[in-house]
TORVORO-601642 format. One line per field, with one value per residue (C-alpha): residue number from 1; residue in one letter; y, z, x. Coordinates in Angstrom, 3 decimals. Example, Ala and Ser with C-alpha at 12.3 -4.5 7.8 and 13.67 -1.06 7.14 Angstrom:
BEGIN
k: c(1	2)
r: c(A	S)
north: c(-4.500	-1.060)
up: c(7.800	7.140)
east: c(12.300	13.670)
//
This chain:
BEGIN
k: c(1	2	3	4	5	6	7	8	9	10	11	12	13	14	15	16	17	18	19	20	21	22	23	24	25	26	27	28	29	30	31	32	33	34	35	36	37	38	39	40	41	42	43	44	45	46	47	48	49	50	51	52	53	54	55	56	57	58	59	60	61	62	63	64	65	66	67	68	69	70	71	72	73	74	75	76	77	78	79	80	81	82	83	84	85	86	87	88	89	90	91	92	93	94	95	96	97	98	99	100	101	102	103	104	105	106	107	108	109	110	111	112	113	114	115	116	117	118	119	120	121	122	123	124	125	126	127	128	129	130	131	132	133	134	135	136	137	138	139	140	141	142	143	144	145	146	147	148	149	150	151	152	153	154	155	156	157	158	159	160	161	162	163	164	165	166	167	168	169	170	171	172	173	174	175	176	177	178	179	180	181	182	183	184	185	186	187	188	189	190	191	192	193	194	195	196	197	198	199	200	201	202	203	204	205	206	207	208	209	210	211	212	213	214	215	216	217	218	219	220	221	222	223	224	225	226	227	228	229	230	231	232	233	234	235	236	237	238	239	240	241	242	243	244	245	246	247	248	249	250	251	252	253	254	255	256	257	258	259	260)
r: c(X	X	X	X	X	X	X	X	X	X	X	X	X	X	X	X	X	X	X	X	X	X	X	X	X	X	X	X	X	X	X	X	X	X	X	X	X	X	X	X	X	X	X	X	X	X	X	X	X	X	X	X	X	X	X	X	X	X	X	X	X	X	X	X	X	X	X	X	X	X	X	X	X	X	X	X	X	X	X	X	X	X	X	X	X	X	X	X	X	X	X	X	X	X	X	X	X	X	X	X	X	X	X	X	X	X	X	X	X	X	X	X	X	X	X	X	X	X	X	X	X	X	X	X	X	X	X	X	X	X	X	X	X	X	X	X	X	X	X	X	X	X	X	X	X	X	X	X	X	X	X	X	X	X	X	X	X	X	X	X	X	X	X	X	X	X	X	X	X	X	X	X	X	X	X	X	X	X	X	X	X	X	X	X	X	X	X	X	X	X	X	X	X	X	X	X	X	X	X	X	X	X	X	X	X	X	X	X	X	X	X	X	X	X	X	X	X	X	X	X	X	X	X	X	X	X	X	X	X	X	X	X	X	X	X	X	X	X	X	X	X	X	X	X	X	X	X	X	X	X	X	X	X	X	X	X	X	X	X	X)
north: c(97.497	95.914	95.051	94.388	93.312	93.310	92.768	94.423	91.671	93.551	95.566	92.583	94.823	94.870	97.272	97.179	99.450	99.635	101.317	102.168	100.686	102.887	103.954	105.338	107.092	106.180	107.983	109.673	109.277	104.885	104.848	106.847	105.190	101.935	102.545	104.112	100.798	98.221	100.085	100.476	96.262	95.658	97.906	96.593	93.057	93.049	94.578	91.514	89.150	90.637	90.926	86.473	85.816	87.518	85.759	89.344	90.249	89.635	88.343	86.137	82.347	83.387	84.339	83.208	85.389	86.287	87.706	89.537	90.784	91.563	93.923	95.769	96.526	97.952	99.454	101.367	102.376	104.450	105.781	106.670	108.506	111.021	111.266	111.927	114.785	116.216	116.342	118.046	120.589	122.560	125.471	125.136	128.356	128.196	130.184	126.866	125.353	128.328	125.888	123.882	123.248	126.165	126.649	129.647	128.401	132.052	131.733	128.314	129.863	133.152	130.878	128.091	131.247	132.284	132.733	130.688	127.593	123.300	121.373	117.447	118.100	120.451	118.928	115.942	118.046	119.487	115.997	114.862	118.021	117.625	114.668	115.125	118.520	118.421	115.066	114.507	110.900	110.438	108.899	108.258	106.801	106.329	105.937	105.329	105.091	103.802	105.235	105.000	102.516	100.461	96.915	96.734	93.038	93.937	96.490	95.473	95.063	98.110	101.131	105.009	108.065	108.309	111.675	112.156	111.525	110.733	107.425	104.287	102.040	99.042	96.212	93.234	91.552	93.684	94.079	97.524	100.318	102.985	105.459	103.736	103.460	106.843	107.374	105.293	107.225	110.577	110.175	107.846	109.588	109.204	110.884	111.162	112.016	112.410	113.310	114.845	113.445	114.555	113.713	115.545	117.164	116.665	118.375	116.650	117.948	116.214	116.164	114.503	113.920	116.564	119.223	118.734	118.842	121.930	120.854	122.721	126.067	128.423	125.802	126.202	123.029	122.785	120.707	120.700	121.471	120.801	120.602	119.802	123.611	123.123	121.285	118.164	114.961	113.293	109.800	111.640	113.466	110.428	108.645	111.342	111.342	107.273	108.208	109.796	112.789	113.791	116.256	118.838	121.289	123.196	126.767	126.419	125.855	125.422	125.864	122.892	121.888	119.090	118.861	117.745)
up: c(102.258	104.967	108.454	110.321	113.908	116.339	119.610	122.722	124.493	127.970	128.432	127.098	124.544	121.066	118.062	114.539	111.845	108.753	105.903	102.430	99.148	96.191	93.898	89.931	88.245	91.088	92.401	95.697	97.549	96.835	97.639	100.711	102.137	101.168	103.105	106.310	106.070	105.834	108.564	110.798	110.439	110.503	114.083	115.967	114.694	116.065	119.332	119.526	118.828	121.661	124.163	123.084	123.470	127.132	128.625	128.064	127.002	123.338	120.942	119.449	120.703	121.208	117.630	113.609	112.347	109.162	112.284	113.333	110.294	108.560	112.466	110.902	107.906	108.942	111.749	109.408	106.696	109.723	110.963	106.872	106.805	109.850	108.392	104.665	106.661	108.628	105.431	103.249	105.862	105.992	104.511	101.536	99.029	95.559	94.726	94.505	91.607	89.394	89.555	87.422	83.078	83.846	81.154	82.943	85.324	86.872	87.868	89.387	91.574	92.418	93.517	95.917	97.613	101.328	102.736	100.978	103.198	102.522	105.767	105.821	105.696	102.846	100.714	100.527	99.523	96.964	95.708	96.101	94.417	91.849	90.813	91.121	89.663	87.581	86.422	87.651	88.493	91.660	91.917	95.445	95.304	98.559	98.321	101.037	101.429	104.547	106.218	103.902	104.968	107.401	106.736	106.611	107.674	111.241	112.393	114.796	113.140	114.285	116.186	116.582	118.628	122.314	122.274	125.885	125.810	122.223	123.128	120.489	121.654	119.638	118.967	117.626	118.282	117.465	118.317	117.697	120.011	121.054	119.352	116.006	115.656	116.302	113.497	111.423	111.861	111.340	108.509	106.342	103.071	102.760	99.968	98.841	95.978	95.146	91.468	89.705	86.246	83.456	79.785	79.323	82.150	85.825	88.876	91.808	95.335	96.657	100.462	102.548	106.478	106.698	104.702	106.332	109.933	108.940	108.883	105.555	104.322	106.980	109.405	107.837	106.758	103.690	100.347	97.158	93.826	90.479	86.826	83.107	82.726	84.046	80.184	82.615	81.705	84.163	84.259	84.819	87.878	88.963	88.557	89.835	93.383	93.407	93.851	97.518	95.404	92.434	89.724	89.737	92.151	93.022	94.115	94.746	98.705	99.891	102.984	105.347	108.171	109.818	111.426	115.180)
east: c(97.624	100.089	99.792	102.256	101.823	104.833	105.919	107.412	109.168	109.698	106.552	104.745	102.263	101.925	101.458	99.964	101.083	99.103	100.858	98.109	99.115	100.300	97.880	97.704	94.767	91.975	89.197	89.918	87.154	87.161	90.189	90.070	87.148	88.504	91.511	90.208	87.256	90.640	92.571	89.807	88.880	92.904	93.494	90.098	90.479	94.274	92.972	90.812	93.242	95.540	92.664	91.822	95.629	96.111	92.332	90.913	87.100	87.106	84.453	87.385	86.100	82.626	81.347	82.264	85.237	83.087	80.306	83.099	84.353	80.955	80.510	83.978	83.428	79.528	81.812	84.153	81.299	80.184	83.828	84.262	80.604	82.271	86.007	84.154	81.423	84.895	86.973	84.008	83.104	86.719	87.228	89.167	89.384	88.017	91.187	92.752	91.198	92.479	95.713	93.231	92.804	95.418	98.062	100.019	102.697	102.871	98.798	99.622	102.452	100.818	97.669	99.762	101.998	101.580	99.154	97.723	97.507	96.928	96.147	95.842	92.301	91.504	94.070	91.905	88.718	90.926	91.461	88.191	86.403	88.918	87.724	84.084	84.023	86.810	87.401	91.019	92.379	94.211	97.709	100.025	103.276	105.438	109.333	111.696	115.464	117.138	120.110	123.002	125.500	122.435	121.653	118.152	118.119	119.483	116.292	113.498	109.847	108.906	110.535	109.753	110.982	109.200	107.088	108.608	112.480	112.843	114.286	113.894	110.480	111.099	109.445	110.408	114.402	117.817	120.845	121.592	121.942	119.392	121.841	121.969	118.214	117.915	119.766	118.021	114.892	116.789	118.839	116.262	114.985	110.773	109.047	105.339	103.858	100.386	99.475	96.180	95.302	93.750	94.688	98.030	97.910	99.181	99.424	101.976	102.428	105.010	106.962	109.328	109.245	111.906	109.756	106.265	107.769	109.473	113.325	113.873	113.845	113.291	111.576	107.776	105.963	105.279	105.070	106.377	104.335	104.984	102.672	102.969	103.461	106.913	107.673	109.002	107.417	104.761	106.874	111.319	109.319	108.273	111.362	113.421	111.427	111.479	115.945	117.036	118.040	115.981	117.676	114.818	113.461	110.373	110.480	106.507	106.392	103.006	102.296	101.225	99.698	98.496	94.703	95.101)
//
């Protein structure tokens, strides 16, 4: 997992960004509670830290760090217990596991197409029942590309798009204009891909910023989906979506949307 904390020199504030490690061939539900335990102890203890350094109320100076710590982590086991209870108490079809020990690309399709429906919610049940019922590894892989032609070297630590005039917040030192780190965030190329194992067989659903905010075919979120029954190999798909452009493509569009 990294943290990165940066700055905002004028406004005088400061923002962590925690980003999950890849993973191969995991179980779900560790690794999700693992990461929403780390993030949880990396946010609060950097809101501590900020509070100590600007003569704010903080428990930073006034108890041990590994008091403070061992108060996270008991902290997150609780915040994990109500995201785990929220995630298993969507509705999720049992239509979707037909996808499942499921030779027959044509089921697989028929199964994933409107209105059929994945939201950030129920996909994770899927993964997790998967694995508990089903005995299927989990796998994530994030790539990302930067805007062709951009040094990397020359961008602030952090920067993203105001919700209410889209201009560039940034934090962190640059010299580049408002304009070009639009840009930046526009025209870079981010894909995920999350992968179901078992034995020989594989299931990926796979997106991009552009396809999950609905900036590709016909404006509907949605991701990607792909299986060993398309006689592709598990480790060219993965290699192909590590590249900006990857040399295959999936008709299967599932539909997508993302729990407020």
């Amino acid at each position: 997992m990294d943290v990165i904390n940066a700055s905002h020199l004028e406004e005088k504030s400061e923002i962590t960004m925690v980003r999950t490690a890849n993973a191969e061939l995991v179980n779900p539900i560790e690794k999700r509670k693992s990461d929403i335990i780390n993030m949880n102890t990396a946010l609060r203890l950097s809101s501590f830290q900020f509070a100590f350094k600007h003569g704010k109320p903080s428990p930073i100076g006034k108890v041990s760090m590994e008091y403070i710590l061992n108060f996270l982590e008991k902290e997150g086991l609780t915040f994990w217990q109500e995201c785990y209870d929220e995630i298993m108490q969507v509705n999720l079809p049992d239509t979707v596991f037909k996808i499942l020990n499921c030779d027959d690309k044509n089921i697989q399709v028929k199964t994933l197409k409107s209105p059929f429906e994945f939201t950030s919610l129920s996909f994770q049940k899927f993964s997790f029942l998967a694995w508990e019922l089903h005995g299927f590894k989990y796998s994530e892989y994030r790539f990302e590309h930067p805007q062709k032609g951009l040094d990397t070297k020359d961008l602030p630590t952090a920067f993203f798009l105001d919700e209410d005039d889209g201009s560039p917040k940034v934090f962190g030192s640059t010299s580049l204009k408002s304009s070009i780190l639009k840009n930046a965030i526009k025209h870079r190329k981010v894909t995920i891909a999350k992968f179901l194992d078992k034995d020989s067989e594989w299931h990926c659903f796979y997106y991009t910023y552009n396809s999950i905010n609905g900036n590709e075919a016909g404006d509907i979120p949605h991701i990607h989906y792909i299986s060993n029954n398309w006689t592709i190999n598990r480790k060219i798909v993965l290699e192909e979506l590590s590249k900006r452009h990857h040399s295959f493509t999936s008709s299967v569009h599932v539909k997508y949307r993302r729990n407020s």
